[in-house]
Each structure stands twice: as structure tokens, then as C-alpha cells.
BALOBA-1460 file (C-alpha; in Angstrom, 3 decimals):
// residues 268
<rec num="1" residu="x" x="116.606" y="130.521" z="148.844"/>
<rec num="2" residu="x" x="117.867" y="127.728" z="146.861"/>
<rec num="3" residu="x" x="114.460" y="125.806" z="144.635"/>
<rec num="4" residu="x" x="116.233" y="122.513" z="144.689"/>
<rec num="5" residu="x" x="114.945" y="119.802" z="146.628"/>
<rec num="6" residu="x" x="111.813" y="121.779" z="148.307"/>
<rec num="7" residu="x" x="108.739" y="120.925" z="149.122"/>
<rec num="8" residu="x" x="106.024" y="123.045" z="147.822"/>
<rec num="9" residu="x" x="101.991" y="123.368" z="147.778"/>
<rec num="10" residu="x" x="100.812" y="125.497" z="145.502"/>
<rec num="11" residu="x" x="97.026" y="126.754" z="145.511"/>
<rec num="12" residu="x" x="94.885" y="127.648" z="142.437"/>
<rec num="13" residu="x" x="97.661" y="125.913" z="140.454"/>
<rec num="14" residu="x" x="96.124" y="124.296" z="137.635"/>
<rec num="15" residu="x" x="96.201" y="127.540" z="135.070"/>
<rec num="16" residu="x" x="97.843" y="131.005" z="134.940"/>
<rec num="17" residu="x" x="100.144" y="132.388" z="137.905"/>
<rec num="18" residu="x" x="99.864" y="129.510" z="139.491"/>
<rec num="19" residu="x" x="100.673" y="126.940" z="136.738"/>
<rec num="20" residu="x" x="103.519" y="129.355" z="135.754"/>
<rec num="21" residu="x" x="105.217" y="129.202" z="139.225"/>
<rec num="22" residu="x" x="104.132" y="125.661" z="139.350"/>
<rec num="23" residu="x" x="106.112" y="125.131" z="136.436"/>
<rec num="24" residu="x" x="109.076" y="126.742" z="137.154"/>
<rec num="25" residu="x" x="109.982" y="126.277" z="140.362"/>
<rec num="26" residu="x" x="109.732" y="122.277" z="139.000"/>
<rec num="27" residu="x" x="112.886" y="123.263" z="136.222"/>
<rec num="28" residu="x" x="114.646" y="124.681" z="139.809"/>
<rec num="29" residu="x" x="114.403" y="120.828" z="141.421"/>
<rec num="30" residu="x" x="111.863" y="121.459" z="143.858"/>
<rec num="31" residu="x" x="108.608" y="119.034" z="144.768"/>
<rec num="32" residu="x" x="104.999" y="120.268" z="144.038"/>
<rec num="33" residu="x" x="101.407" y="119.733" z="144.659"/>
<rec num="34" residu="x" x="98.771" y="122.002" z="142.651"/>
<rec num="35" residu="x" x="95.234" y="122.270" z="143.907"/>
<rec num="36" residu="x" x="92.318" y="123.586" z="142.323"/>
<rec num="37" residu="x" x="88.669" y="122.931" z="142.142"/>
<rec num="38" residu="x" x="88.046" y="121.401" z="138.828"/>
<rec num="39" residu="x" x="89.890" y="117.835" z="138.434"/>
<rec num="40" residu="x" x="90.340" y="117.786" z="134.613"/>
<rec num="41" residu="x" x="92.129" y="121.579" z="134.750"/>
<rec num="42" residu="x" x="94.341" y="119.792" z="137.215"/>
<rec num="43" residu="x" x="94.723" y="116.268" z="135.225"/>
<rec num="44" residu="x" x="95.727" y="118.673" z="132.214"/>
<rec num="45" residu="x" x="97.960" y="121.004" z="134.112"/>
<rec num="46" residu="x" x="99.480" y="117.441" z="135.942"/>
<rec num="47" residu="x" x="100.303" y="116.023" z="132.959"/>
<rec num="48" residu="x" x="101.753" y="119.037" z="130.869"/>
<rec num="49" residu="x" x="104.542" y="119.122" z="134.092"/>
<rec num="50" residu="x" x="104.971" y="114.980" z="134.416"/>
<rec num="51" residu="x" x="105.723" y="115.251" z="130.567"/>
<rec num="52" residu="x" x="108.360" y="118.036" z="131.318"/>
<rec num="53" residu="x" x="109.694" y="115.421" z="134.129"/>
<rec num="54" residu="x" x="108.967" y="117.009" z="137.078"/>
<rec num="55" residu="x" x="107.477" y="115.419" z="140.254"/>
<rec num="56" residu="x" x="104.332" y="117.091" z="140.587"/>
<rec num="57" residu="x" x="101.263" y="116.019" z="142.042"/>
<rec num="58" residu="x" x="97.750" y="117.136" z="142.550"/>
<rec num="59" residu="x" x="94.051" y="117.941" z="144.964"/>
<rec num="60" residu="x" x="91.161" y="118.603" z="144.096"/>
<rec num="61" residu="x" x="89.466" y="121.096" z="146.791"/>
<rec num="62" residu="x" x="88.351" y="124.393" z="147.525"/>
<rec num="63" residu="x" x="90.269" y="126.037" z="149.608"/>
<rec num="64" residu="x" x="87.525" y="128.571" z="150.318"/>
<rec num="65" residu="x" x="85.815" y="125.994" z="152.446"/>
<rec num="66" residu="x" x="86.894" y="124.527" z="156.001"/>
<rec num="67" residu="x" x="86.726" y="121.065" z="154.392"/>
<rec num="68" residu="x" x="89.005" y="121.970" z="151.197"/>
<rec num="69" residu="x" x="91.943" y="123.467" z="153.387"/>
<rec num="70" residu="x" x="92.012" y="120.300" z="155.828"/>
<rec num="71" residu="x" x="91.932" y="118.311" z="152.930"/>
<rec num="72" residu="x" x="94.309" y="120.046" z="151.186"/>
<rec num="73" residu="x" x="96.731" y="120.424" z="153.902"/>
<rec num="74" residu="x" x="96.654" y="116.900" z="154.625"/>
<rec num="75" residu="x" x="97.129" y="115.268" z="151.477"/>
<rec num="76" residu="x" x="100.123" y="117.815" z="150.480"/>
<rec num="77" residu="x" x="101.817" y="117.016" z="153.582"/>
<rec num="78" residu="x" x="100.850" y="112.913" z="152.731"/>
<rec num="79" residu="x" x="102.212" y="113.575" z="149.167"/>
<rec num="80" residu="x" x="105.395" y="115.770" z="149.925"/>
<rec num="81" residu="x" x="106.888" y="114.341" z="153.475"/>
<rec num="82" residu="x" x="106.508" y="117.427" z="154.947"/>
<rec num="83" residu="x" x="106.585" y="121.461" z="153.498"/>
<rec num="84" residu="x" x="108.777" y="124.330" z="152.775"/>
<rec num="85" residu="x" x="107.388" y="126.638" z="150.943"/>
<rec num="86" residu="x" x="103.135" y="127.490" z="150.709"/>
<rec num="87" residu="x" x="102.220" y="129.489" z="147.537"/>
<rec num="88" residu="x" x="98.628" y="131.223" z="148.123"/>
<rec num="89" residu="x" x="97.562" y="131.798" z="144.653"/>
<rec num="90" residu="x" x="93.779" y="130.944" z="144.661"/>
<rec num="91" residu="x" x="91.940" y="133.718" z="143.912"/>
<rec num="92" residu="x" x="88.609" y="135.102" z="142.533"/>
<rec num="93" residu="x" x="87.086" y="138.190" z="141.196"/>
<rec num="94" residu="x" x="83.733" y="139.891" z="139.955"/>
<rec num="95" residu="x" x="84.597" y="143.548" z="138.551"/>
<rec num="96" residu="x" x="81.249" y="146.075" z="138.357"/>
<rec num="97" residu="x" x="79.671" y="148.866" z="140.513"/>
<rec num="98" residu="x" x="79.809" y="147.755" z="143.963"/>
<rec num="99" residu="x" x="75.957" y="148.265" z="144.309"/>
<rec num="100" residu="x" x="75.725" y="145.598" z="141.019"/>
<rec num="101" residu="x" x="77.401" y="143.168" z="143.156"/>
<rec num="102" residu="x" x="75.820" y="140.059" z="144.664"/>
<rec num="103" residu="x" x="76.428" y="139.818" z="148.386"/>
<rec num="104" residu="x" x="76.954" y="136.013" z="147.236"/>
<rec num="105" residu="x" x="80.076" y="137.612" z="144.768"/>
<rec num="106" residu="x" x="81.269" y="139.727" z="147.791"/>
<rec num="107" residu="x" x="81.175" y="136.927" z="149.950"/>
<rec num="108" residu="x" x="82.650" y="134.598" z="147.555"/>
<rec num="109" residu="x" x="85.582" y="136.715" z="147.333"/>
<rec num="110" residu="x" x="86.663" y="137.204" z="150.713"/>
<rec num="111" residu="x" x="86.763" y="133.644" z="151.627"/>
<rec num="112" residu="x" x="88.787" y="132.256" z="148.227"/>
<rec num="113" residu="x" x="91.303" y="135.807" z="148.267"/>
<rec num="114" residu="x" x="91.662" y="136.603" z="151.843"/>
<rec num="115" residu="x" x="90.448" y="133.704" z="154.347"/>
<rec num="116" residu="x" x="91.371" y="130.960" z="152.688"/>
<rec num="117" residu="x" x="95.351" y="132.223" z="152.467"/>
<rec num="118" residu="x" x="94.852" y="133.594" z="156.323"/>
<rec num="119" residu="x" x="92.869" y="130.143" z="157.630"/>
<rec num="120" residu="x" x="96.091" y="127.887" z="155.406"/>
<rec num="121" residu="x" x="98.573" y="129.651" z="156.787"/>
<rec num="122" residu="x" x="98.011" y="129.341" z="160.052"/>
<rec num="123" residu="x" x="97.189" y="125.917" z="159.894"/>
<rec num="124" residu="x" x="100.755" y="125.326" z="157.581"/>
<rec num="125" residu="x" x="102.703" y="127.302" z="159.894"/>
<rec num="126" residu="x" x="104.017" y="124.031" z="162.203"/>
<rec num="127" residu="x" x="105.624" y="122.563" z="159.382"/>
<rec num="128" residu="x" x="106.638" y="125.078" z="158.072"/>
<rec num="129" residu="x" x="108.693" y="126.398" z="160.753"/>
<rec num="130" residu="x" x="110.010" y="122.496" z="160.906"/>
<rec num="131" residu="x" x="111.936" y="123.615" z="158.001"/>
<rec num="132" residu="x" x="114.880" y="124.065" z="157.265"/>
<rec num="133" residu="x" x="113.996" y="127.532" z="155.914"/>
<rec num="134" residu="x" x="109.747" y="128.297" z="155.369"/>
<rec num="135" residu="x" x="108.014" y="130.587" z="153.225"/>
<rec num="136" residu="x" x="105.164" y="132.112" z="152.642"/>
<rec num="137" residu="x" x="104.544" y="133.498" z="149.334"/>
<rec num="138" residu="x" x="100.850" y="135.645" z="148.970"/>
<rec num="139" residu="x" x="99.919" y="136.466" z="145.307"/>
<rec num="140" residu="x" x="97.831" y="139.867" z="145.857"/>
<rec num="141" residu="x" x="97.463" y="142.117" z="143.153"/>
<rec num="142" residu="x" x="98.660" y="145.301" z="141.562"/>
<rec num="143" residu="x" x="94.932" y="147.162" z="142.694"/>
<rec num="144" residu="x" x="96.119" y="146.322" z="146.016"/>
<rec num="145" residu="x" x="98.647" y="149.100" z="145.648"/>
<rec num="146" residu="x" x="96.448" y="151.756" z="142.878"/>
<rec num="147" residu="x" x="93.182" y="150.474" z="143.411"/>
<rec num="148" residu="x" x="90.988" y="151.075" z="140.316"/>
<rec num="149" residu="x" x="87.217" y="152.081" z="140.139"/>
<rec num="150" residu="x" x="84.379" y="149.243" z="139.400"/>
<rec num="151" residu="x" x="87.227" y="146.715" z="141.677"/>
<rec num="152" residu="x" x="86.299" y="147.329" z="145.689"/>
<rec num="153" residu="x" x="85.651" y="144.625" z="147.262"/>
<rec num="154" residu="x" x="88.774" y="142.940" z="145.054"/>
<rec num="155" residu="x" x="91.016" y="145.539" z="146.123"/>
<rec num="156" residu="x" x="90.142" y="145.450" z="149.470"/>
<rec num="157" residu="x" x="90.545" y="142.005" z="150.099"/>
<rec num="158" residu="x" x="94.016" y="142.345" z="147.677"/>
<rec num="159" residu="x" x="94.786" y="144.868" z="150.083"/>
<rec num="160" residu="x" x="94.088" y="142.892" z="153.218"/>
<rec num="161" residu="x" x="96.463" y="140.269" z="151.837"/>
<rec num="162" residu="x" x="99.151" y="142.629" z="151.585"/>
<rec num="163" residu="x" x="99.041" y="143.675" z="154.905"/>
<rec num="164" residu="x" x="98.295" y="140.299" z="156.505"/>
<rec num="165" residu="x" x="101.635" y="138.789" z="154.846"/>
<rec num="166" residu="x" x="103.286" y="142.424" z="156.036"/>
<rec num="167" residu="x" x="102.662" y="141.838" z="159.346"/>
<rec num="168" residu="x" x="102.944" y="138.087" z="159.491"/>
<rec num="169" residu="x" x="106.563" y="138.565" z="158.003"/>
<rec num="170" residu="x" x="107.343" y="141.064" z="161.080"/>
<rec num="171" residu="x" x="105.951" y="138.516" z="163.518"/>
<rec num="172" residu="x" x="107.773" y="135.644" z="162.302"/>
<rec num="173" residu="x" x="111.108" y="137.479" z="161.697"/>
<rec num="174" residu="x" x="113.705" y="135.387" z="163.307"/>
<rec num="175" residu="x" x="111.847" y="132.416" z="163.834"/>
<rec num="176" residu="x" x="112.754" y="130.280" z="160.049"/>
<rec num="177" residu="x" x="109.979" y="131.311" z="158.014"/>
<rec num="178" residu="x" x="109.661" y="133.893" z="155.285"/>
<rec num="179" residu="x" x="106.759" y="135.839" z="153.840"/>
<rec num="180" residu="x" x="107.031" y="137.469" z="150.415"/>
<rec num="181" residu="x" x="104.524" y="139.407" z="148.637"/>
<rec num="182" residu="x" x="103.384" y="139.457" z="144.671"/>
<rec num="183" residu="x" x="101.627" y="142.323" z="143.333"/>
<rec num="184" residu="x" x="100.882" y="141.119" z="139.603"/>
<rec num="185" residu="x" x="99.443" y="143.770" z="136.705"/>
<rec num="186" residu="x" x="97.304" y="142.382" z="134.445"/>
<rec num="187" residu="x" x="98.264" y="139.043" z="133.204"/>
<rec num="188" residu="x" x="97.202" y="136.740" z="130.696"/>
<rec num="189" residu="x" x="95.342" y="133.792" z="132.081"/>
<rec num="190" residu="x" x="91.995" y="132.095" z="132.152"/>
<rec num="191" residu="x" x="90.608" y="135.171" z="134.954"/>
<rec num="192" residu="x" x="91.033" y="137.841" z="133.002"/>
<rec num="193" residu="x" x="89.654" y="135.934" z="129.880"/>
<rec num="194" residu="x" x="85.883" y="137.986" z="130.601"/>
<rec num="195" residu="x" x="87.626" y="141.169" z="130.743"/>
<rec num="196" residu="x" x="87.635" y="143.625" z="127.786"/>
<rec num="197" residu="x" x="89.677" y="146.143" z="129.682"/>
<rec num="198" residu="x" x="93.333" y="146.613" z="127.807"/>
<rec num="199" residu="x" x="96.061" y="148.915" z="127.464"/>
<rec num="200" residu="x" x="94.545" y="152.207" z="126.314"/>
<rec num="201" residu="x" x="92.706" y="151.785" z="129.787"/>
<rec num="202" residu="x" x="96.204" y="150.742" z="131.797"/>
<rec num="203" residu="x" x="95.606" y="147.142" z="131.858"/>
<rec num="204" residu="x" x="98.596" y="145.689" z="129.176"/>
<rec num="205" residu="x" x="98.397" y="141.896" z="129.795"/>
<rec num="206" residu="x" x="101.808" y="140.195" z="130.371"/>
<rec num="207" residu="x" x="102.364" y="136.008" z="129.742"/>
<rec num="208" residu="x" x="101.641" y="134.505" z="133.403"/>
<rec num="209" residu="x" x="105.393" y="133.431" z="132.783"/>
<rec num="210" residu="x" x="107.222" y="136.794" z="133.081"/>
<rec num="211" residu="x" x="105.318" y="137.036" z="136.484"/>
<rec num="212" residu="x" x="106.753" y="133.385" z="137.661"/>
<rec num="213" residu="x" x="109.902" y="134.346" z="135.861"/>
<rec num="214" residu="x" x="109.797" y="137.506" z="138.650"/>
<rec num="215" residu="x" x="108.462" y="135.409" z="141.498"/>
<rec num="216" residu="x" x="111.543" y="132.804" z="141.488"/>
<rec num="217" residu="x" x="114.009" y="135.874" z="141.032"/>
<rec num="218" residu="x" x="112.296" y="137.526" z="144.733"/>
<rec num="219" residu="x" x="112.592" y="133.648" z="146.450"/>
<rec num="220" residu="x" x="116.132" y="133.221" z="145.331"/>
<rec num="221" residu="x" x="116.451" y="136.668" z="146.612"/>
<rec num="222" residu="x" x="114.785" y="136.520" z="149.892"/>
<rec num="223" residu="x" x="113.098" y="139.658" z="148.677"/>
<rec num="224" residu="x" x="110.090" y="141.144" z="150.754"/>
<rec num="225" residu="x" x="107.866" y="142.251" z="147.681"/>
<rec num="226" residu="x" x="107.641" y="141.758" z="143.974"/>
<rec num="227" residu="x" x="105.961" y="144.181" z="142.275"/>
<rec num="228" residu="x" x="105.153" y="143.990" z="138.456"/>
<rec num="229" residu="x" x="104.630" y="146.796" z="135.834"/>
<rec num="230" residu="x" x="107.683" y="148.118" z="135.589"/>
<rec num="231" residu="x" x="107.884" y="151.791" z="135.705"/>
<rec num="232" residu="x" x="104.446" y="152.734" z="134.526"/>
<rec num="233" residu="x" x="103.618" y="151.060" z="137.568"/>
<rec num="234" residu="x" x="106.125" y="152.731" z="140.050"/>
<rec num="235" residu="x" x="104.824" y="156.271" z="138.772"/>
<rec num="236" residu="x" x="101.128" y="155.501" z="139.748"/>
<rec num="237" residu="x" x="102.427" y="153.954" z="142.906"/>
<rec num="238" residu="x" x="104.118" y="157.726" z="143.598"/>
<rec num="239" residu="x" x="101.215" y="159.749" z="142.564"/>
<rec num="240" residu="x" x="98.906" y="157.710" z="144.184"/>
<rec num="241" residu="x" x="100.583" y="159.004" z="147.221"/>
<rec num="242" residu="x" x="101.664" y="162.485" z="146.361"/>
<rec num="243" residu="x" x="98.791" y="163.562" z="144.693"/>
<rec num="244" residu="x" x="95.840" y="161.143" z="144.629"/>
<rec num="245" residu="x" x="93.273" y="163.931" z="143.305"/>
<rec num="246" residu="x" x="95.404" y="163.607" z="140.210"/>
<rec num="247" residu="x" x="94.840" y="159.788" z="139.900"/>
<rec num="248" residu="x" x="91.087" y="160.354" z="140.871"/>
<rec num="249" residu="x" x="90.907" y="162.829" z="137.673"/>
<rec num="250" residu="x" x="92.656" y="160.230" z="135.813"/>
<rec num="251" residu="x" x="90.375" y="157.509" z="136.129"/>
<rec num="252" residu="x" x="87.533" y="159.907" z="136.192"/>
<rec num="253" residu="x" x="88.364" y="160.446" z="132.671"/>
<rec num="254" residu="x" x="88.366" y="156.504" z="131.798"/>
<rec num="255" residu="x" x="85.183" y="155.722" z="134.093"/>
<rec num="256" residu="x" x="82.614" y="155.294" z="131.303"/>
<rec num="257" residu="x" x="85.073" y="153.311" z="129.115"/>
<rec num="258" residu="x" x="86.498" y="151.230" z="131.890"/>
<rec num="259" residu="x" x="82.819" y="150.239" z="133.731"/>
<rec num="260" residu="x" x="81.975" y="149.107" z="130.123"/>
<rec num="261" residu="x" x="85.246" y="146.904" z="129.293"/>
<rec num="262" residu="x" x="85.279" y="145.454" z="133.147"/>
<rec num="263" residu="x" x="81.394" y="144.818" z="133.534"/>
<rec num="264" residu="x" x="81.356" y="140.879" z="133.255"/>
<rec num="265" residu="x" x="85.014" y="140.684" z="134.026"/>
<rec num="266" residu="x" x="83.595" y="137.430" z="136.662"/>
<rec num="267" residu="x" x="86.057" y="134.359" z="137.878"/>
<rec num="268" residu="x" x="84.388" y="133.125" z="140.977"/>
């Protein structure tokens, strides 16, 4: 897919992945609306990209709620003329033993990581198959492929993204609209700013921008997946499958070290 000239929402785009895609798919020519919740992140983030000249606007919501989607939706479509391509980058997360978690945190999660991109979606899905060529791009999460202890209920709803924009690609194969999946690694931006976890316990932080940089190279592609971490990554990916036990020991070995480094890892 060509960038130039398309019309883009972008959620959760005020800061990290989302400013980073924000950002470059504006140097490619397209159109884009950010949303977040907090209106001076996106007043910042807006006018960082306006000085770069790019034609970029922004909504405050919460696309966790009923009320932030509509709203969302509506003034994107107001703002744009229409849509081509929905980025679902909103996201949460609240690390720690699942019994230490709040049902609040559990709840909170599911509705910004996995019904909020499910419930947009849908509700996107008319315009974008007025397009001249949709797509859907999820941003899940490298745990949604190795999930890692003291992270459950994030990589299970991860993991339900994955799948949802899986199958949704299969059932709108044919039809003008595209679904492409991220998994990141750990990445530099504002949510993992409470988390002391770092490379001697597998989480080496990359700049948000290498993961946009990847991102634009899968669109231009009309890839399926992009999947960061390089090969480090792809041989957990492989074990995970051929031997899993040998993960297990693995992390058994880092468990003490890791629940300490990852126990007020919070961005809800």
C-alpha cells in the first residue's frame, strides 16, 4: 500500500508507538487524527507533527468507553472525509501476580486492549470497505506470542487481539480491506516508564521509532504480521513450541528477579 494521500485514525496516538507511526506515516503523505485521553499529551504530540508540516489533527476520548468510540469515530470521519486505514494502538497494562491484581485492573484492560479495537472495528468497517483499499492494523504485543510470568491477563487479551485480527483478515479476504498484525518487544515509551525489567531479564527496550520504522515497511508490503525482536525473538517463538518445559525452566530461573523489576510496571 502506497501512504500518500490516506486517510488515517490512529488510537492512543499522542506518545510512543502510536506517536511514532503517527509520525511517520505523516513524512509518507498520508492524513491523520490521534486520539488519546489526556488533551495536553495530544496538544503536545499535535503540535510537534504541525511543526514538521503534516496535516494532523486530534480527539480527546477514551476509546474504552461506548461514548469515546462514537465520538471518536465520528469526529475522525468529520475531520478526514472519510477513512482508509484504522490503527488500534490504545492500550493498557498492570504487570504483578494475577491474585495482586484488582478486578478493576483486569477489567480495565480488557476493554482499552481488546474491546475497544473489536467494538471500533466493527463500527469502522463501512468506510472502510468504501475504500479504495482498507486496513486494519492491531498493535498486540510480543507476550502475545511467549507470554511471560507476572503478565496474564495482558497476554491474554494481547493474545485475543492476535487472533481476532487473524480471523477478521480471513473473513474479509477479498472484500478491500486488510488486517495486519504488530507484535512489538519492549519499547521505549511512556508505558513501560514504571517498569524496572531490562535486558538481563529479556526485555532490551528499542526507540518506539524502529517499531514504526517496521510497521510502514509491513503496510507498504501488504504483509500479514510484523513481528519485532529480531532473532532472539524468533528462537523463543520456536522453543516455545518445541519444547515449552524448556522456556518454563527458563523463566523459572528469572521469576524472583522478574516479579521484583515488573511489580508496579502500571499504565492504565
Amino acid at each position: 500500500m502506497n501512504l500518500q494521500g490516506k486517510r488515517v485514525l490512529v488510537t492512543g496516538g499522542s506518545s510512543g508507538i502510536g506517536f511514532a507511526i503517527a509520525e511517520a506515516m505523516m513524512v509518507r503523505g498520508s492524513q491523520i487524527v490521534i486520539t488519546g485521553r489526556r488533551q495536553d499529551a495530544l496538544n503536545t504530540a499535535v503540535e510537534r507533527l504541525r511543526a514538521a508540516g503534516g496535516r494532523i489533527d486530534s480527539i480527546a476520548a477514551d476509546v474504552s468507553t461506548e461514548k469515546g468510540r462514537e465520538t471518536t469515530l465520528k469526529v475522525a470521519l468529520e475531520k478526514l472525509g472519510g477513512l482508509d486505514i484504522l490503527v488500534n494502538n490504545a492500550g493498557g497494562v498492570r504487570a504483578g501476580r494475577l491474585e495482586d491484581t484488582t478486578e478493576a485492573e483486569i477489567r480495565a484492560m480488557i476493554e482499552v486492549d481488546l474491546v475497544a479495537p473489536i467494538l471500533l472495528t466493527r463500527a469502522a468497517l463501512p468506510k472502510l470497505r468504501a475504500s479504495t483499499g482498507g486496513l486494519v492494523v492491531n498493535i498486540t504485543s510480543g507476550i502475545a506470542l511467549v507470554a511471560a510470568p507476572f503478565y496474564a491477563t495482558y497476554a491474554g487479551v494481547k493474545g485475543g487481539l492476535a487472533k481476532f485480527g487473524e480471523s477478521l483478515r480471513r473473513e474479509l479476504k477479498g472484500e478491500g480491506v486488510h488486517v495486519m498484525t504488530v507484535y512489538p518487544g519492549a519499547t521505549d515509551t511512556p508505558m513501560m516508564s514504571s517498569s524496572k525489567a531490562g535486558p538481563e531479564l529479556g526485555f532490551t527496550r528499542e526507540p518506539a521509532a524502529a517499531v514504526a520504522d517496521a510497521v510502514i515497511a509491513g503496510i507498504e508490503e501488504d504483509a500479514f504480521e510484523v513481528i519485532r525482536g529480531g532473532e532472539a525473538r524468533a528462537k523463543m517463538i520456536a522453543l516455545n513450541r518445541q519444547d515449552p518445559a524448556a522456556l518454563d525452566k527458563r523463566f523459572l530461573d528469572l521469576k524472583p528477579a522478574l516479579s521484583e523489576a515488573v511489580r508496579d510496571h502500571s499504565a492504565l
